[in-house]
MIKE-709776 format. One record per residue: residue in three letters; chain; residue number from 0; x, y, z of N, C-alpha, C in turn. Coordinates in steps of 0.02 Angstrom, whole numbers, plus 50000, padded with zeros to 5 digits. Atoms other than C-alpha are relative to their C-alpha. Last residue first. Example, Ala and Ser with C-alpha at 12.3 -4.5 7.8 and 13.67 -1.06 7.14 Angstrom:
2
   residuo   cadena   num     n_X     n_Y     n_Z    ca_X    ca_Y    ca_Z     c_X     c_Y     c_Z
       SER        A     1   49958   49941   49997   50684   49947   50357   49961   50055   50037
       ALA        A     0   50045   49941   50000   50615   49775   50390   50045   50060   50000
This chain:
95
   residuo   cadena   num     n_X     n_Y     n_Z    ca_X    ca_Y    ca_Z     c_X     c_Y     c_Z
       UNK        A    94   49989   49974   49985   43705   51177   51693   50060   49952   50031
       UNK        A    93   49968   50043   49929   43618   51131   51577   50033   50042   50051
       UNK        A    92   50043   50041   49939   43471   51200   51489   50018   49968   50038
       UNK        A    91   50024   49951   49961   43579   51376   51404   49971   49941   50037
       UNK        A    90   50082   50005   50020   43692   51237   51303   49972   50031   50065
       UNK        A    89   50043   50048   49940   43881   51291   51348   49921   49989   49983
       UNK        A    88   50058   49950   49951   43952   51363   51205   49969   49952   50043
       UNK        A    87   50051   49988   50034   44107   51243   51113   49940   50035   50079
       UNK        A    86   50061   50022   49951   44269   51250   51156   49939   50031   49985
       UNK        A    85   50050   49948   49973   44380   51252   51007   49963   49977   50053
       UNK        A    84   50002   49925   50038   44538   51182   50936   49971   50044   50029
       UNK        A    83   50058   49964   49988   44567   51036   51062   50007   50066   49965
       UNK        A    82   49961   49942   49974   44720   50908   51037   49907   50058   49991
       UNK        A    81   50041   49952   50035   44651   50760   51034   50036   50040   50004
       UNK        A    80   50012   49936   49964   44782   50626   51071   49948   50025   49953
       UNK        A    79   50042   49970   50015   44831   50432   51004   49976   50036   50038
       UNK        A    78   50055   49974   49967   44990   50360   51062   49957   50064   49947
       UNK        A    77   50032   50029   49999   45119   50305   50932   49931   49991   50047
       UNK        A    76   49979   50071   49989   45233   50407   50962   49967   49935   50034
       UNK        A    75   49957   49975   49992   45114   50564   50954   50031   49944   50011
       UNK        A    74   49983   50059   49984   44954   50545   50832   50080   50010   50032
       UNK        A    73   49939   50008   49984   44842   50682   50844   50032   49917   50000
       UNK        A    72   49958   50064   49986   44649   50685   50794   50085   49996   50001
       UNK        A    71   49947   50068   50053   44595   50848   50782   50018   49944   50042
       UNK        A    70   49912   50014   50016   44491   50952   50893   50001   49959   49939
       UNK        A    69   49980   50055   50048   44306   50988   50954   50071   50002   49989
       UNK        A    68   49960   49992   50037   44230   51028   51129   50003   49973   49911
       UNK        A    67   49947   49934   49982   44111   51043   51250   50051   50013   49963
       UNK        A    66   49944   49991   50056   43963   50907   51173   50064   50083   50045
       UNK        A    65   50014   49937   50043   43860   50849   51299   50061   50022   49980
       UNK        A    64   50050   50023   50065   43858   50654   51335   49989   50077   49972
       UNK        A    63   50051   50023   49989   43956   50674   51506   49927   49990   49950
       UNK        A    62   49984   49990   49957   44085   50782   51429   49925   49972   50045
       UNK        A    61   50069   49998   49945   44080   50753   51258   50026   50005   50052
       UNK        A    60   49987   50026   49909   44224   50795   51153   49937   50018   50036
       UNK        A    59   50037   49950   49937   44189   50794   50972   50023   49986   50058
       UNK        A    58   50033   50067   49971   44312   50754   50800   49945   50051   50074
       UNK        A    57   50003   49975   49897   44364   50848   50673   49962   49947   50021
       UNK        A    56   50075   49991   50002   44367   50774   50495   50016   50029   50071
       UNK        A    55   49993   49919   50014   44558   50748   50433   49944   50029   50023
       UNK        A    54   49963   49962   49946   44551   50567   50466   50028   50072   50013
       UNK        A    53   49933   50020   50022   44403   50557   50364   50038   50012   50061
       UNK        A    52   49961   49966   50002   44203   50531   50422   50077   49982   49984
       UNK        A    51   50005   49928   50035   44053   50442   50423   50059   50050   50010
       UNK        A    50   50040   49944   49976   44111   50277   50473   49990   50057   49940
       UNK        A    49   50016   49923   50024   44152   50113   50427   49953   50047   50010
       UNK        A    48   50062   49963   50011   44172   49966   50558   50012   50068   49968
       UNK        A    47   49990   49941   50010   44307   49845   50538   49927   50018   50000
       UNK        A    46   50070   50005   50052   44295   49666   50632   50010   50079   50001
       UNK        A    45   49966   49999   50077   44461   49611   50719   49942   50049   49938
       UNK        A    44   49924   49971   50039   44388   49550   50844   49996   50023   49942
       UNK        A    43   49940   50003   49962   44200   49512   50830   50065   50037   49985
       UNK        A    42   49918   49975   49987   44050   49568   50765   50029   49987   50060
       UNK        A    41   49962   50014   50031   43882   49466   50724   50102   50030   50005
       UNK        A    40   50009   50059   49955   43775   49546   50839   50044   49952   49979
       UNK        A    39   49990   49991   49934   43787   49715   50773   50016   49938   50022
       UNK        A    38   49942   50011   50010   43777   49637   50590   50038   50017   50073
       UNK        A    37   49972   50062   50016   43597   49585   50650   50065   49983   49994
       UNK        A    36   49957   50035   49959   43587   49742   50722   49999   49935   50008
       UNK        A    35   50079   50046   49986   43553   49824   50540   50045   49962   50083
       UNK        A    34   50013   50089   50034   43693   49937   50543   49951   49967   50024
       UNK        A    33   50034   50020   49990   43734   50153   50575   49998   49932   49947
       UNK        A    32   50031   50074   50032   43870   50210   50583   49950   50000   49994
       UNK        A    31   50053   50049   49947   43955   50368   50690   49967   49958   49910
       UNK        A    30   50047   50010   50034   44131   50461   50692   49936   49968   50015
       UNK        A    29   49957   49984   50078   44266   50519   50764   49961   49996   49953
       UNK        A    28   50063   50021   50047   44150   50546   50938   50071   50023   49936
       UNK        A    27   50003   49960   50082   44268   50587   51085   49986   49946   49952
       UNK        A    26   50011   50043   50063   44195   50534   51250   50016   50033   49946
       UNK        A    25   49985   49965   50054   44240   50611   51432   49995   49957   49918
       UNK        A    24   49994   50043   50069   44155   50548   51581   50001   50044   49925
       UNK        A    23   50048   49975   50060   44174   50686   51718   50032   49940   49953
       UNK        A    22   49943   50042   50053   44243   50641   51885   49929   50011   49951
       UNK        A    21   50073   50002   50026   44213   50780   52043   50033   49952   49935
       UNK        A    20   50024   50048   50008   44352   50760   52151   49948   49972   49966
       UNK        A    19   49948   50044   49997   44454   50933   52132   49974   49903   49988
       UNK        A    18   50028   50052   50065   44305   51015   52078   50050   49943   50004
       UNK        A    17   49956   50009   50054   44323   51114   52260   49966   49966   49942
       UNK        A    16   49978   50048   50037   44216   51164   52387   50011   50017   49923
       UNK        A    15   50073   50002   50026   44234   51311   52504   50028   49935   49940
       UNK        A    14   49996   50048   50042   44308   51279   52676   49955   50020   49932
       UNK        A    13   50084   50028   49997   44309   51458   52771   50013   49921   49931
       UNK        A    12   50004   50067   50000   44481   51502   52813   49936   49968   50004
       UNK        A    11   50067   50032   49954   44415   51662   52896   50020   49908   49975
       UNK        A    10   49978   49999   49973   44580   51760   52781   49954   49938   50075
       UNK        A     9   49928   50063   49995   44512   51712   52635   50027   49997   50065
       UNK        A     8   50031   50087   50033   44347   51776   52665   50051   49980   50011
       UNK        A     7   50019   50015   49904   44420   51946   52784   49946   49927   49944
       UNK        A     6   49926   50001   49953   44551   51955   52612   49963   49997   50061
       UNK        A     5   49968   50059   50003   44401   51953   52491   50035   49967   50043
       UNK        A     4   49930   49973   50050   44309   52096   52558   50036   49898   50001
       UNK        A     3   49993   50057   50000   44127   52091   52676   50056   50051   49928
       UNK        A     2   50045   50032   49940   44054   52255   52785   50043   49916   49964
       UNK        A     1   49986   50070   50083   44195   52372   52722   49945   49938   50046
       UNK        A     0   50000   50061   49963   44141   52534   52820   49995   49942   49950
């Protein structure tokens, strides 16, 4: 006796939810600074900030401030891409 099977789920048309609408803030990190925030306060246009890293350096993909990925920096007519090498382990305290 089959008491529960995929095919009498699917078939019951039971709503189950999706990720379809869920919106994740995505941030890739090329690099990071640090400046007295005097010079903080001081920048405009135009104004270069050097980092810790080359354009050859991997970069991170956050995913709401936790890290899920890294990649390269891509450059494809004239648009700037990651392209994603690795996905990184889920940290065991989120979820």
């Amino acid at each position: 006796m089959v008491i529960w099977s995929y095919r009498s789920f699917v078939d019951a048309e039971v709503k189950v939810p999706t990720l379809d609408n869920v919106s994740v803030d995505l941030m890739v990190v090329l690099g990071t600074t640090s400046m007295p925030i005097h010079q903080v306060m001081r920048l405009s246009r135009g104004a270069i900030i050097e980092l810790d890293a080359t354009e050859q350096d991997e970069v991170k993909v956050l995913a709401n401030n936790l890290p899920v990925a890294s990649g390269v920096v891509v450059v494809n007519r004239n648009r700037i891409a990651v392209e994603v090498k690795q996905m990184l382990p889920r940290a065991s305290d989120h979820r």
